[in-house]
C-alpha positions in Angstrom: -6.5 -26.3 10.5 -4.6 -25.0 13.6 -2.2 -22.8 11.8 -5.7 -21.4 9.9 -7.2 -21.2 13.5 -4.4 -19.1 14.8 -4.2 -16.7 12.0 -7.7 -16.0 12.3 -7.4 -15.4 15.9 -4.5 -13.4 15.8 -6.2 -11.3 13.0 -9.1 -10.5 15.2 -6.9 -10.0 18.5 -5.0 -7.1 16.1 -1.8 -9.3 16.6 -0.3 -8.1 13.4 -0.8 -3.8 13.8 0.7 -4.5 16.8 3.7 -6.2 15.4 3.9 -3.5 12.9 4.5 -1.1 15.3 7.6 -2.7 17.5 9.2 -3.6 14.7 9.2 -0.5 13.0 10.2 1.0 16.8 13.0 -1.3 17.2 14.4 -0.2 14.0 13.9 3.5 14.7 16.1 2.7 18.1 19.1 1.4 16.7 18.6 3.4 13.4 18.1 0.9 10.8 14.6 2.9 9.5 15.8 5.3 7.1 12.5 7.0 5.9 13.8 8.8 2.9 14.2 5.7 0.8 10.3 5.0 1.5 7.9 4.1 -1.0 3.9 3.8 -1.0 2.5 1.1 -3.4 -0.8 1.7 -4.3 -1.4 -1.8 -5.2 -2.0 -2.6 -1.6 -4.9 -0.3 -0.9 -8.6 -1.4 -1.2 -10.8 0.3 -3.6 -13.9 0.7 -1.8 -16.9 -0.6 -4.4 -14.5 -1.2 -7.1 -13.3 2.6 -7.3 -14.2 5.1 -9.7 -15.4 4.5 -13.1 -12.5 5.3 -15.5 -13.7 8.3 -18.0 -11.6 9.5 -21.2 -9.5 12.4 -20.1 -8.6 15.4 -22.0 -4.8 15.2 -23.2 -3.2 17.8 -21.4 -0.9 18.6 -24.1 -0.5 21.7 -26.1 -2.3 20.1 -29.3 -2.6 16.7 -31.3 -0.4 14.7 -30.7 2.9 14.2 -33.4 2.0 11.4 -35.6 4.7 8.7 -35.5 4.4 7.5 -39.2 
């Protein structure tokens, strides 16, 4: 219950923004952020009300597609 009690604290202090941002400063000051090699996961980011409804989408494609058969 304590370690749940600290978390939430911490949370609602902004404890782990904070964080975020020394650590990635310390790094930047002895060089060990190399941006280039960065990648965004959009796995991680909310979808506010569940996102958009998924429609069919016209192929982009010249015509049908090549049967495989």
């Amino acid at each position: 219950m304590t370690a749940w009690r600290r978390l939430r604290d911490w949370t609602e202090a902004g404890v782990w923004p904070q964080l975020h941002e020394v650590l990635l400063a310390e790094l930047r000051a002895v060089g060990l952020l190399d941006m280039d090699d960065a990648a965004i996961d959009g796995s991680h980011v909310r979808a506010l009300k569940g996102g958009l409804t998924p429609d069919l989408r016209r192929s982009t494609g010249l015509g049908p597609a090549a049967s495989t058969t």
